[in-house]
C-alpha positions as MATLAB code, in Angstrom:
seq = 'XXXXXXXXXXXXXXXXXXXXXXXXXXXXXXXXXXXXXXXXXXXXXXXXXXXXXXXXXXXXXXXXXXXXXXXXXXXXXXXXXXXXXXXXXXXXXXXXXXXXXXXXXXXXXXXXXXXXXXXXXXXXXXXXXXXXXXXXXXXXXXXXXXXXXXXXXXXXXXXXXXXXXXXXXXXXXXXXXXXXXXXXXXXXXXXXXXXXXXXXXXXXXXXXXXXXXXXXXXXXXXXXXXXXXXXXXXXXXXXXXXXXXXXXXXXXXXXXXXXXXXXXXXXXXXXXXXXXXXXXXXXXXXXXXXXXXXXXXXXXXXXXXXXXXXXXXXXXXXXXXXXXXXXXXXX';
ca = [
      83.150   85.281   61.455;
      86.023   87.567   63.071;
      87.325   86.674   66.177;
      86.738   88.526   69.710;
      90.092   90.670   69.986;
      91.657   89.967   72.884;
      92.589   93.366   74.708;
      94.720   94.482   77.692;
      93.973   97.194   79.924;
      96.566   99.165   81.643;
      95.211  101.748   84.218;
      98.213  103.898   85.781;
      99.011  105.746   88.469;
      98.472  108.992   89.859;
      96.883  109.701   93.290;
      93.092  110.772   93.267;
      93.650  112.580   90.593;
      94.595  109.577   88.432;
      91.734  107.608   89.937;
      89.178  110.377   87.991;
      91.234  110.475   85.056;
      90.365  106.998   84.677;
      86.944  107.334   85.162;
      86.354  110.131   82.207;
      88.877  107.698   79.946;
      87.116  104.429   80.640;
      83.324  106.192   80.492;
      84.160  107.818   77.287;
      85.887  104.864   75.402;
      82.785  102.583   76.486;
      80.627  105.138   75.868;
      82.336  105.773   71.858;
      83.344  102.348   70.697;
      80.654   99.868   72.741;
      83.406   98.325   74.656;
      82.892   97.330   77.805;
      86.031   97.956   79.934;
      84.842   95.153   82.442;
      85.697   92.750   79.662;
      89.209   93.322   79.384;
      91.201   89.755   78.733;
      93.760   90.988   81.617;
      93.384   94.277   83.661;
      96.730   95.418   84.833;
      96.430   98.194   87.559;
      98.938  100.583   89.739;
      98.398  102.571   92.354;
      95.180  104.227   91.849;
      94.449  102.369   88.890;
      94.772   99.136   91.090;
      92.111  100.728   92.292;
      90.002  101.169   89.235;
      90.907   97.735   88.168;
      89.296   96.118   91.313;
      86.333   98.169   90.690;
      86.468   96.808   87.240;
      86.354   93.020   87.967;
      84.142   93.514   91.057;
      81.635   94.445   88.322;
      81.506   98.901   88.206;
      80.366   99.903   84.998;
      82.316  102.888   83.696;
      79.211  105.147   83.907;
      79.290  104.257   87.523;
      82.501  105.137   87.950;
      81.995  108.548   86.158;
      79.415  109.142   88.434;
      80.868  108.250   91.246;
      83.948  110.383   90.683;
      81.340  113.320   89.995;
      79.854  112.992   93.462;
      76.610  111.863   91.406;
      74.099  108.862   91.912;
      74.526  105.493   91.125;
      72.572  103.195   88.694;
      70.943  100.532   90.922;
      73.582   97.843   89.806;
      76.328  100.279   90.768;
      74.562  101.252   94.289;
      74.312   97.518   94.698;
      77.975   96.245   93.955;
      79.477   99.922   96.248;
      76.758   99.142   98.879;
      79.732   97.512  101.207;
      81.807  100.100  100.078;
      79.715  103.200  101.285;
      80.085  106.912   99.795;
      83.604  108.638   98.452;
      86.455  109.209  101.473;
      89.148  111.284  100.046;
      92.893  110.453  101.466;
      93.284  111.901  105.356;
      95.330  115.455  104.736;
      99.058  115.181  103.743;
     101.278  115.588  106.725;
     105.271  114.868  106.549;
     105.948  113.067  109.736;
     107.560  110.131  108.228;
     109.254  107.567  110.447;
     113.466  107.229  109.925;
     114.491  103.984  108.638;
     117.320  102.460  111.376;
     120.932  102.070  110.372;
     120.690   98.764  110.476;
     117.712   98.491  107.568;
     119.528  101.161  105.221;
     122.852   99.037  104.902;
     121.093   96.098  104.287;
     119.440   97.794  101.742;
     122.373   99.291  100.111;
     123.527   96.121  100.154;
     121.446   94.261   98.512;
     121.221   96.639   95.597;
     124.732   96.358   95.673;
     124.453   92.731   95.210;
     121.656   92.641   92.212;
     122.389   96.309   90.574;
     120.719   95.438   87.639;
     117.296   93.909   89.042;
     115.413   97.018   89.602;
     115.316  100.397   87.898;
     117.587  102.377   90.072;
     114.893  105.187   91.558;
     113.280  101.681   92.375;
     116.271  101.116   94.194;
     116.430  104.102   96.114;
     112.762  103.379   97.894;
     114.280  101.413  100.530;
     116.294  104.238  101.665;
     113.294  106.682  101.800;
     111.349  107.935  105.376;
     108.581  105.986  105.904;
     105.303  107.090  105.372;
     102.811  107.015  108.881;
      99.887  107.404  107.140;
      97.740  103.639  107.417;
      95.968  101.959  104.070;
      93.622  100.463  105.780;
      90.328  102.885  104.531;
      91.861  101.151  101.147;
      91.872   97.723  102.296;
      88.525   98.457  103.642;
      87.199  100.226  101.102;
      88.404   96.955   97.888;
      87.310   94.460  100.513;
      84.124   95.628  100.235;
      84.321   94.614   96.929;
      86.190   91.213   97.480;
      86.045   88.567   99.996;
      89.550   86.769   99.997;
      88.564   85.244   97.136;
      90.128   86.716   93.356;
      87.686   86.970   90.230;
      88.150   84.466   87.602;
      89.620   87.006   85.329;
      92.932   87.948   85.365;
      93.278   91.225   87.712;
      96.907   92.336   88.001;
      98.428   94.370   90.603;
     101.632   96.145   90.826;
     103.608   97.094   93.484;
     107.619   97.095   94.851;
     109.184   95.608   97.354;
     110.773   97.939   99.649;
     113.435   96.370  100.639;
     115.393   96.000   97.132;
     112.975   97.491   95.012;
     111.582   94.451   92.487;
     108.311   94.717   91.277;
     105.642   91.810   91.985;
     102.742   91.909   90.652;
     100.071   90.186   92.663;
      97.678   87.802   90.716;
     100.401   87.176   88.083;
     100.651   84.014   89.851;
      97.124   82.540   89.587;
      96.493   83.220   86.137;
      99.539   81.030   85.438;
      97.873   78.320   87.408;
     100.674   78.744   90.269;
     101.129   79.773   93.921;
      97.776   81.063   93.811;
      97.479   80.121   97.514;
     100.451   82.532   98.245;
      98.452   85.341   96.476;
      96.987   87.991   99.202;
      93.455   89.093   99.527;
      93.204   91.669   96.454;
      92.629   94.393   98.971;
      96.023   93.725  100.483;
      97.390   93.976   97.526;
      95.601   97.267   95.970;
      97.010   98.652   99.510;
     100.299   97.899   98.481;
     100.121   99.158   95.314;
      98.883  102.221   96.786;
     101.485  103.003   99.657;
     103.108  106.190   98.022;
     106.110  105.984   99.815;
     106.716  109.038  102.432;
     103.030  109.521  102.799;
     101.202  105.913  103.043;
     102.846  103.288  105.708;
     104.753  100.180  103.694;
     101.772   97.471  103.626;
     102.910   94.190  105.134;
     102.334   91.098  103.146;
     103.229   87.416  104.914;
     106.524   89.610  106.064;
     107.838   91.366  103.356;
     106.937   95.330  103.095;
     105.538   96.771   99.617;
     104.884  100.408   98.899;
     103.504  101.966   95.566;
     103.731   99.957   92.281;
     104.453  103.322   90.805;
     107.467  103.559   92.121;
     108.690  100.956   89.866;
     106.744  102.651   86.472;
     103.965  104.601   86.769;
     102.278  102.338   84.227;
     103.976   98.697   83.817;
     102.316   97.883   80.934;
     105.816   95.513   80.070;
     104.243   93.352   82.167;
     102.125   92.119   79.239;
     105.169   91.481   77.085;
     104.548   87.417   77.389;
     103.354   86.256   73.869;
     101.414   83.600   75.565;
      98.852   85.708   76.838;
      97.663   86.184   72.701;
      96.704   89.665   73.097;
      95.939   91.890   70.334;
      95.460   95.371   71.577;
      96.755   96.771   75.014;
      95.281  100.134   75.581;
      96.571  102.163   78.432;
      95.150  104.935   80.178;
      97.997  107.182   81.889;
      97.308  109.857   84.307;
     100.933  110.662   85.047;
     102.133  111.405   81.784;
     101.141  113.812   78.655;
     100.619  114.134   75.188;
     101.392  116.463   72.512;
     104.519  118.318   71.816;
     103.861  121.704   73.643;
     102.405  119.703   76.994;
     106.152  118.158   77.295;
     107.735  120.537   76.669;
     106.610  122.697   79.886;
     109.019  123.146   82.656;
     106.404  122.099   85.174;
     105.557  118.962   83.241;
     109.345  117.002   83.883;
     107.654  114.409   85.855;
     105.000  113.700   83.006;
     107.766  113.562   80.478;
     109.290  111.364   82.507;
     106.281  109.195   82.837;
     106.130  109.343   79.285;
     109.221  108.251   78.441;
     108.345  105.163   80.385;
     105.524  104.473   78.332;
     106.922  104.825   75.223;
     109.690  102.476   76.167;
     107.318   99.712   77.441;
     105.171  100.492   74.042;
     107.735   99.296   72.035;
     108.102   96.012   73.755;
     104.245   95.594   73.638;
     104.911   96.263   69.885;
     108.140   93.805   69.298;
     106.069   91.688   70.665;
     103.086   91.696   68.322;
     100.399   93.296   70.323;
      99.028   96.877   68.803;
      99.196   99.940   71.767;
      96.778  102.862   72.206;
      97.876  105.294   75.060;
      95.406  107.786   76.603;
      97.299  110.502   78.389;
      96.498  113.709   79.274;
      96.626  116.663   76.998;
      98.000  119.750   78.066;
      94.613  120.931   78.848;
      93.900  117.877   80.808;
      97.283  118.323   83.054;
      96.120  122.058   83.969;
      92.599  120.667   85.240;
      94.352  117.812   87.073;
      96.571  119.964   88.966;
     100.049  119.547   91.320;
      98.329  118.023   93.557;
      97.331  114.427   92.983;
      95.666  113.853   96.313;
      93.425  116.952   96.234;
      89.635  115.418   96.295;
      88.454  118.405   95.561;
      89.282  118.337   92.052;
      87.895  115.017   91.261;
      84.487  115.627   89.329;
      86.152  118.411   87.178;
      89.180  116.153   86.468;
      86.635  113.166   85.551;
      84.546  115.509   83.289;
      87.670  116.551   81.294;
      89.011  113.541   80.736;
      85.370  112.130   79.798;
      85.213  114.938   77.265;
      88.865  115.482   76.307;
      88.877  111.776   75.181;
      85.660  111.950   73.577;
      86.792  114.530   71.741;
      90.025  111.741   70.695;
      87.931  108.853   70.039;
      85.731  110.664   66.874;
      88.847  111.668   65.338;
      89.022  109.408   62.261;
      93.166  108.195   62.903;
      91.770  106.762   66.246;
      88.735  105.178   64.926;
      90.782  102.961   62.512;
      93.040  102.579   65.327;
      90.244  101.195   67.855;
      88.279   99.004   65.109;
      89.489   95.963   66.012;
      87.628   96.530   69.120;
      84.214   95.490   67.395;
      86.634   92.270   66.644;
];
């Protein structure tokens, strides 16, 4: 009898936008292979796909979450785990009234970056001497804690974000699956808030003192952070919002930050690789960038964006390259 693969989920960021691009990705691969997302041996999220990762382990199914990122009903399961939740609230409207750091907090900044050069990456690096959002998290934290008490789920759910102050990532319920410091952990709407707080739009999110803004400051993906061996996984698959496939998507002038994000990927891919695990990227094709947009927070776009990517990577998945590829999900 073949063993259960053991598979990693990655879910990236990439504002609202990147929150429906998940949906269509996750639907569709369910949806094509029998999968069930839910199952993942570790969920890694960032950003908005700390979002989608919460939803994940608080028990969505992915045809609940394409629905709900289409505006449409719910199965009765899904109306029952969003009940505390309530309907959709998009992000309040972008305003740029961020509050100036003091002197005092950019030098010691600078200075500890000075000291550890080497620690973060170095845009990471420069987050500490960024305005500071004004804009609160807390229709996040209320919005995940109706999905969670203060209490984790039993499967690993990870959650990136950076600490604003010298720019190292943490990621929030490393900790407990290593059987350590779980009591130091934060209520997983804490840190999804943290992971969220773009910085210059969101406030830093406060966690037992230490400030944390947006994971995806740090990577818009960190799927490295499933380089350890120990956790015995054989397939990481990672859905992207922020980047792009295909030759003649990266090579559009308005697509530099997707190459970017790209890059990224394929750099943390090859440690996932080195270190035995097999990686599947889902990423937006050209056609999927021009339905997403510029705008990441724009709600509006959210059930077309969803419905792409749904189709887009249904159209992936019966290709025959990626149904080799994806057979070791039936184990």
């Amino acid at each position: 009898m073949t063993a259960t693969p053991r598979v990693g989920l990655v879910l990236g960021a990439g504002g609202v936008a990147g929150g429906a691009f998940h949906a269509g990705v996750l639907a569709a691969l369910h949806e094509a292979t029998g999968w069930d997302p839910r199952h993942a041996g570790v969920l890694v999220g960032t950003s908005a796909g700390s979002i989608a990762a919460a939803s994940l382990r608080a028990g969505l199914s992915c045809a609940d979450m394409l629905a709900r990122a289409q505006d449409l009903p719910l199965s009765a399961e899904g109306r029952a785990i969003m009940q505390a939740v309530g309907p959709y609230r998009g992000p309040p409207p972008l305003r740029v009234a961020p509050r100036r750091r003091s002197a005092a907090q950019l030098a010691a900044t600078v200075g500890r970056a000075a000291a550890r050069p080497f620690a973060a990456p170095p845009w990471a690096l420069l987050t500490g001497l960024l305005p500071e959002g004004s804009v609160s998290t807390d229709m996040i934290v209320q919005g995940v804690g109706g999905l969670f008490t203060d209490a984790w789920p039993t499967e690993p759910l990870w959650i990136c974000a950076v600490r604003q102050d010298d720019g190292r990532r943490v990621v929030f319920g490393q900790e407990r699956s290593a059987g350590e410091g779980a009591e130091q952990c934060p209520p997983v709407a804490e840190a999804v808030a943290a992971s969220c707080a773009i910085p210059g739009f969101f406030a830093p999110v406060s966690i037992a003192g230490t400030a944390y803004v947006d994971g995806g400051v740090h990577s818009p993906t960190n799927a490295d952070v499933l380089t350890d061996p120990s956790l015995g996984l054989d397939l990481v698959l990672v859905s992207s919002p922020m980047s792009i496939s295909g030759t003649a998507g990266r090579l559009a002038p308005s697509n530099a930050v997707r190459r970017w994000s790209s890059m990224l990927l394929s750099a943390e891919a090859v440690r996932l690789r080195r270190r035995g695990a097999h990686v599947m990227a889902f990423q937006p094709t050209a056609a999927d960038a021009q339905v997403m947009g510029s705008n990441a927070m724009d709600p509006s776009r959210r059930a077309a964006i969803a419905r792409q990517a749904y189709e887009s990577t249904l159209r992936r998945l019966a290709r025959a390259d990626t149904q080799v590829r994806l057979a070791r999900l039936a184990g």
